[in-house]
C-alpha positions as CSV (number, residue, x, y, z in Angstrom):
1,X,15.0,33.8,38.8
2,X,18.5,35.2,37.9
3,X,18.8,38.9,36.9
4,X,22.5,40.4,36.1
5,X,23.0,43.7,37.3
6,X,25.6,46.0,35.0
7,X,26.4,42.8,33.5
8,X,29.0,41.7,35.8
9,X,28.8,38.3,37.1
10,X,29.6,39.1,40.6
11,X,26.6,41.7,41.1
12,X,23.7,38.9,40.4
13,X,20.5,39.6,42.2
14,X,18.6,36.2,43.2
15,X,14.9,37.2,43.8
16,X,11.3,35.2,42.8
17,X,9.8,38.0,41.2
18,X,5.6,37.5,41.7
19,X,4.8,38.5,38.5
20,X,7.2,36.5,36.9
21,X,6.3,33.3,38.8
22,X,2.7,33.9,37.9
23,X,3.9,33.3,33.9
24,X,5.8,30.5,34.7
25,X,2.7,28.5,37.0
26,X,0.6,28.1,33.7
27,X,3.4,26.8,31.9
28,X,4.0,23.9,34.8
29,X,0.7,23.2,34.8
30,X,0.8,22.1,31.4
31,X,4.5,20.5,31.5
32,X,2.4,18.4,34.3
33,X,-0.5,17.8,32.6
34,X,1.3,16.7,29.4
35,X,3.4,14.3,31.8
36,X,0.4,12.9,33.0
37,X,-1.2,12.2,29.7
38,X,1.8,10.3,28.0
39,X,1.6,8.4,31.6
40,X,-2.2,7.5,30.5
41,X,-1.0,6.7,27.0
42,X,1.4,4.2,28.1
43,X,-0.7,2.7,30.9
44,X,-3.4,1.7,28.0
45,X,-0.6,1.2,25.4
46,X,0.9,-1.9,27.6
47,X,-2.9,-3.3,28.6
48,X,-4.0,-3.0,24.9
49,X,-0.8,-3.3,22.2
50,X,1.4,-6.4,21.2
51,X,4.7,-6.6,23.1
52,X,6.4,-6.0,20.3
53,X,4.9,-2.6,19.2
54,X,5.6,-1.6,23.0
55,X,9.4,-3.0,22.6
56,X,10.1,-1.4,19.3
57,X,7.8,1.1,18.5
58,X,7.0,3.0,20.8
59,X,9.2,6.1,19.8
60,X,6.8,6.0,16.6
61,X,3.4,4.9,17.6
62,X,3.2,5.1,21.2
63,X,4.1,8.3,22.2
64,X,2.2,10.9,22.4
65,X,4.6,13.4,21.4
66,X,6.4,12.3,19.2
67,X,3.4,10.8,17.1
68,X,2.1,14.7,17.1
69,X,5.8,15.5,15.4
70,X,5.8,12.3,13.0
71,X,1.9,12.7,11.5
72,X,2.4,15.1,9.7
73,X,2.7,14.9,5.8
74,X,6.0,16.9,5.2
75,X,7.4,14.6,7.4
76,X,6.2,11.3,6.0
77,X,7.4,12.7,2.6
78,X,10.8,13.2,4.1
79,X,10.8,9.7,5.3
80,X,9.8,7.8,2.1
81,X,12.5,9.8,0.1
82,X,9.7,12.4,-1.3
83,X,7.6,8.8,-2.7
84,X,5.2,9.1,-0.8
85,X,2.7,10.9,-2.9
86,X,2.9,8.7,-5.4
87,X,2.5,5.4,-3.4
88,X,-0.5,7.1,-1.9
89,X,-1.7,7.7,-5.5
90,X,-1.2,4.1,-5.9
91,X,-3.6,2.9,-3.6
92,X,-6.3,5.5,-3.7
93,X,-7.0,4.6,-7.6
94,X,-8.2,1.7,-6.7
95,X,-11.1,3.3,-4.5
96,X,-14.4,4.9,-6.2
97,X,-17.6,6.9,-4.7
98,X,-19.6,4.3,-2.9
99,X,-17.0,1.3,-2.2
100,X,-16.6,-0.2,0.9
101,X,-13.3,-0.3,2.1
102,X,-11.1,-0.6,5.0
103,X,-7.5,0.7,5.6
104,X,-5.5,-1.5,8.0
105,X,-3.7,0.8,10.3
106,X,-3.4,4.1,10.8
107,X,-1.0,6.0,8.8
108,X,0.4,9.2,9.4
109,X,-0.1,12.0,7.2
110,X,-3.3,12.9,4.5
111,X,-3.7,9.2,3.4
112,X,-6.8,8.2,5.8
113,X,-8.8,11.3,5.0
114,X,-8.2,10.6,1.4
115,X,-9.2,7.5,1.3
116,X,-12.7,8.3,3.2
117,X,-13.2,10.9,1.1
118,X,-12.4,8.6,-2.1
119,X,-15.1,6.7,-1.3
120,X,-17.4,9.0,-0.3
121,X,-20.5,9.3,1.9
122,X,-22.6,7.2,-0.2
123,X,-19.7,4.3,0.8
124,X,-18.4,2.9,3.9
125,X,-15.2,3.5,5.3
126,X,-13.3,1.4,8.1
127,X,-10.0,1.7,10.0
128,X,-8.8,-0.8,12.5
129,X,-5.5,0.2,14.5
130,X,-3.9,-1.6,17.8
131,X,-3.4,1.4,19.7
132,X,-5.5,4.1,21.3
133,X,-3.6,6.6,20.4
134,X,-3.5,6.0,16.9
135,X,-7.6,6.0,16.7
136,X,-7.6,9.5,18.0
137,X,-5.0,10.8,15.9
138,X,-7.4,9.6,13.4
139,X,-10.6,10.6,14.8
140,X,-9.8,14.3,14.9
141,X,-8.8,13.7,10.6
142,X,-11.6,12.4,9.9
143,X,-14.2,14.2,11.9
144,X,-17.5,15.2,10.4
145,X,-17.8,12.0,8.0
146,X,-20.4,9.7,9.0
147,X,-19.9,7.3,7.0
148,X,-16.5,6.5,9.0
149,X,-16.2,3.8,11.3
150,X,-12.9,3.3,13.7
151,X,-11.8,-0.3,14.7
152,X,-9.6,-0.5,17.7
153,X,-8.1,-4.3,17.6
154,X,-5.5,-6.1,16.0
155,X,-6.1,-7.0,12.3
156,X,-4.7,-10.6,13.0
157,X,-7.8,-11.4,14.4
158,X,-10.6,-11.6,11.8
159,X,-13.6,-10.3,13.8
160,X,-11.5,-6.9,13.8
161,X,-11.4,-6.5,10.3
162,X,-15.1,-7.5,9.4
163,X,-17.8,-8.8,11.9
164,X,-19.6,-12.4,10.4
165,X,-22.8,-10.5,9.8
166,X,-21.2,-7.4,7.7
167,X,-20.4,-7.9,4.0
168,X,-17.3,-8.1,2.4
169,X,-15.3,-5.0,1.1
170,X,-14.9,-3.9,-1.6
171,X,-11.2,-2.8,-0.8
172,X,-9.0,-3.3,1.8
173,X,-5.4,-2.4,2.5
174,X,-2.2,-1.4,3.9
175,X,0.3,1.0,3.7
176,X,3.8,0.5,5.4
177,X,2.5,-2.0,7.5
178,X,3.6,-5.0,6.8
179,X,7.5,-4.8,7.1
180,X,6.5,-3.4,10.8
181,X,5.1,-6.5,12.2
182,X,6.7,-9.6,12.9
183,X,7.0,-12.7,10.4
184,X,4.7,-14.6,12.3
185,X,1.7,-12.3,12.3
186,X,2.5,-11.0,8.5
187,X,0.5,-14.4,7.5
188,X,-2.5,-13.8,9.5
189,X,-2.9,-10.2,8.5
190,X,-2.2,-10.9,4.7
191,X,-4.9,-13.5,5.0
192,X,-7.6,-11.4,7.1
193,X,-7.0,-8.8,4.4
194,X,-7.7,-11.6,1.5
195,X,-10.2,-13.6,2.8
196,X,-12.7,-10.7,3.5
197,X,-12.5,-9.2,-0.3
198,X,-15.3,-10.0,-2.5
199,X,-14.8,-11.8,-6.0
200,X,-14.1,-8.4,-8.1
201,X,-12.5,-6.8,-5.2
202,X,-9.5,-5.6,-4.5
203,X,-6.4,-5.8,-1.6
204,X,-4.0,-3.7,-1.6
205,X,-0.1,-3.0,-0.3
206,X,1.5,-0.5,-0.5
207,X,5.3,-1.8,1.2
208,X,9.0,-1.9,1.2
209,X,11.4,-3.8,-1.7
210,X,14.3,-4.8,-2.7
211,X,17.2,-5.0,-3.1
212,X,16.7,-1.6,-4.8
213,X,18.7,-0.9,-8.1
214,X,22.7,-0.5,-7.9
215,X,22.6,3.2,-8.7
216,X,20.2,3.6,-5.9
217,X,21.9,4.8,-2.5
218,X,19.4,3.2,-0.5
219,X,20.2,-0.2,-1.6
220,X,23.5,0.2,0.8
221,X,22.3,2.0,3.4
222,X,18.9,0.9,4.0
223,X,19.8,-2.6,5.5
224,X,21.9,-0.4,8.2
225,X,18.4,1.2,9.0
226,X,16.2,-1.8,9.1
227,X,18.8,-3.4,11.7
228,X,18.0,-0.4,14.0
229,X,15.2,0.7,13.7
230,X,12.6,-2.3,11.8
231,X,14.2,-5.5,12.6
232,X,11.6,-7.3,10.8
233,X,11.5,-5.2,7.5
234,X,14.6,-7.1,5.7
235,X,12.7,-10.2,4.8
236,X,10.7,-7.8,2.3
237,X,14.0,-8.0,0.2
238,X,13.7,-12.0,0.2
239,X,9.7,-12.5,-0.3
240,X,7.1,-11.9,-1.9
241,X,3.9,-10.1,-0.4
242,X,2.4,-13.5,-2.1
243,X,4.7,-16.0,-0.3
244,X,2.7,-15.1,3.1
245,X,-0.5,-15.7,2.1
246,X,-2.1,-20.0,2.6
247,X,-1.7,-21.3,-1.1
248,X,-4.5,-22.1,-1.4
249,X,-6.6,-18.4,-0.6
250,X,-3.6,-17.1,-2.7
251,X,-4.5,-18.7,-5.8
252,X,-8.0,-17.3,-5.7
253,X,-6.5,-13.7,-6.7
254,X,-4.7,-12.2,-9.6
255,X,-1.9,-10.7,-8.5
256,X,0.6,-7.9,-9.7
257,X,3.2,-5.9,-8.7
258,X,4.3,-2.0,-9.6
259,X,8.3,-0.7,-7.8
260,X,8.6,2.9,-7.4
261,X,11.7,5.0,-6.1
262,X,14.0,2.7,-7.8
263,X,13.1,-0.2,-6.3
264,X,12.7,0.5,-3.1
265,X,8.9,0.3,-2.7
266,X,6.8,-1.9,-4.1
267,X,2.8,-1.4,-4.4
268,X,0.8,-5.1,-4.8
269,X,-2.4,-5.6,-5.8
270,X,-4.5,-8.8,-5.5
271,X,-7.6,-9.0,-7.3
272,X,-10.1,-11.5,-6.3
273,X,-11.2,-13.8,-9.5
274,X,-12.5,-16.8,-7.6
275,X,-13.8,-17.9,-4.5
């Protein structure tokens, strides 16, 4: 502890000062303990996550402070160029009181507890995410709504999305997800997502696309921010949501497409008319 003395530099007084070392103890407690706890999140992060979330996204997803800063709805507008409300709006038309549904991964912000609430106690709500942390970001939003169950397990696995014995959903879907994950796991995602929607039903994406229009900005500097920070987002210029899917569970659905923020989002909806 410093203190200047008749604020000359040569007169400095170097004490510990009890009292003021008995403020500062609390405060390295909890320094400590918050150390500790992004050591715990890691430790299950690399037992538990892909490699690839752990190589790439752990800045977003994986750490426990800075997923406290980044869930937060201001911030998620700021991020999707103020479209996020709208995309949200997108996706949660599509859900009514007593629909079973499932949203696959977490997303930061009011989405989740929207969606829950869209469909209401009388329905079922389900959301499957890789990591730990991500459940209990969403656990404490949607406390106190029973009808609300939490999946942790990757959604290219099909038990993870539905278990054989539960019935299909009436909605399921994805927001921002897919341009996160690697071309070789969008397939198997896409088609878990599919496959376990019942003839009338409904998925849903809610994504990056593009190129966006020539008066929109993003169109030249967006590809800069894909190479550093989503390396496997550019491909959503070049495909089709569709073009993912097996053929043949892709011809079962009607499907259409809607851009927003000039071009630069897309939302997709796949209705199932056959099985």
């Amino acid at each position: 502890y410093q203190r200047r003395v008749h604020g000359t530099p040569s007169e400095c007084l170097f004490f510990f000062d009890m009292s003021t070392l008995s403020r500062c103890l609390p405060r390295i407690s909890r320094f400590q303990s918050r150390i500790q706890n992004q050591r715990r999140y890691f430790s299950n992060s690399k037992n538990s996550v892909p490699d690839y979330l752990q190589e790439i996204y752990t800045w977003a997803y994986l750490n426990p402070t800075n997923a406290q800063f980044l869930d937060n709805q201001t911030v998620v507008d700021t991020l999707l160029f103020f479209n996020a409300r709208a995309l949200e709006r997108a996706i949660l038309q599509h859900l009514k009181p007593g629909d079973r549904a499932i949203q696959v991964a977490h997303t930061y912000g009011h989405l989740s507890p929207c969606g829950a609430d869209a469909v209401g106690e009388t329905g079922s709500f389900t959301l499957v995410d890789v990591a730990p942390i991500q459940l209990e970001h969403a656990q404490k939003k949607l406390a106190k709504r029973p009808w609300v169950n939490l999946r942790l397990g990757d959604a290219c696995d099909q038990n993870n999305i539905r278990a054989p014995e539960e019935p299909l959903y009436d909605v399921t879907y994805a927001f921002m997800l897919i341009h996160e994950i690697p071309d070789e796991r969008k397939g198997p995602v896409i088609n878990n997502m599919l496959r376990n929607v019942r003839q009338g039903g409904k998925a849903v994406w809610v994504e990056y696309h593009g190129p966006p229009y020539w008066y929109n900005p993003t169109r030249y500097f967006m590809p800069f921010i894909f190479r550093w920070l989503e390396p496997y987002a550019l491909i959503m210029w070049e495909r089709e949501i569709k073009s993912f899917a097996d053929a043949d569970l892709a011809n079962q659905f009607h499907w259409t497409k809607e851009e927003y923020g000039g071009g630069l989002y897309q939302v997709v909806v796949a209705e199932r008319v056959s099985s």
